[in-house]
Steps between C-alpha positions, in 0.01 A plus 500: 500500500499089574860518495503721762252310694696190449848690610311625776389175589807321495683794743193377697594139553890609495406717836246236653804238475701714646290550789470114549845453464536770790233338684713163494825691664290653770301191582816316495662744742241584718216194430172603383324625833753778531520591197352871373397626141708778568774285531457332170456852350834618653700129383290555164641879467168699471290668726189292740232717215674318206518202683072473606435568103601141414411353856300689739641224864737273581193275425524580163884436474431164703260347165754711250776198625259248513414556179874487375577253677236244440496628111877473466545184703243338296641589186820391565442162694298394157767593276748354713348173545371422198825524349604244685584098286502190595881483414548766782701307825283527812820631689540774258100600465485516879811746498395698259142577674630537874802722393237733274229479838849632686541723252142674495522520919797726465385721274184495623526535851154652572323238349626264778391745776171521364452120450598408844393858696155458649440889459364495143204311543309275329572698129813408431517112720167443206716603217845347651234159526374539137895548358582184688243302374569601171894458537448135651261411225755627241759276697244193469454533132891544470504139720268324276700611170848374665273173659220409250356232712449716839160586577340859472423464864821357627676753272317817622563313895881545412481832315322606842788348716765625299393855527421444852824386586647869270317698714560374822870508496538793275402731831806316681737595194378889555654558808771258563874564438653524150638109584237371679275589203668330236494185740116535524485545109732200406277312773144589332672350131551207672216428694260591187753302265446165751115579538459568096734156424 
């Protein structure tokens, strides 16, 4: 009997992540004002009735992504940065982190329309604030390991920066040419590499 609960539950979570991942193609096609639970339940393969028994709106979906976002961007910004050594070189570090932030925006297109879309309200700009101030926080304890000396305060001032400057260009990479892109990207390394030295 619980390891048929358990089975059960786990074809649960398989079919709500499928629906989210859904949810990301449509929001990425359409944006998330236009975007219809039916049309998540046709790109997800079932029927709208299947759909509204693991989220009953779009509303629902909307905190579904925030949730894996915020929870999977966490997760992975902590791992990834506390790896990171003094013996590290600042060109490389720097590479490494804007080419995996590239990374994430292409296969995560949806996130980026929801970041910078004004039509998802205050739920998702709250959690997309409390990621960031986790991620730069993250970056200002990585600082202090690689610079001893620098200050928690200056150190959390450039963690801030640093991820400001990320997100501000990263929007410019999204819908530029192929070319121009990679420009943009090599540009970002070396304006944090000069403002990091």
């Amino acid at each position: 009997m619980a390891e048929r609960t358990v089975r059960r539950q786990a074809r649960g979570l398989k079919r709500m992540a499928e629906i989210l991942d859904a949810a990301e193609l449509v929001i990425a096609e359409v944006g998330y004002p236009d975007m219809t639970t039916n049309q998540v339940a046709a790109r997800a393969g079932m029927s709208p009735g299947s759909l509204y028994q693991f989220f009953r709106n779009k509303e629902e979906i909307l905190d579904g992504l925030v949730s894996r976002y915020t929870d999977d961007r966490q997760e992975f910004w902590a791992v990834k940065l506390a790896e990171v050594t003094p013996d590290v070189p600042l060109e490389v570090l720097v590479g490494q982190l804007v080419d995996e932030s590239v990374r994430f925006k292409s296969h995560s297109p949806a996130y980026w329309s929801l970041l910078y879309g004004s039509a998802t309200g205050d739920r998702f700009a709250a959690a997309s604030q409390r990621l960031h101030e986790d991620i730069a926080g993250q970056i200002a304890g990585m600082l202090r390991r690689l610079r001893p000396g620098l200050s928690e305060h200056r150190a959390l001032l450039m963690g801030t920066m640093v991820l400001s400057m990320v997100k501000a260009v990263m929007p410019m990479i999204t819908t530029e040419s192929p070319e121009r892109s990679a420009e943009l990207v090599d540009e970002l390394k070396h304006m944090l590499v000069s403002y990091l030295s």
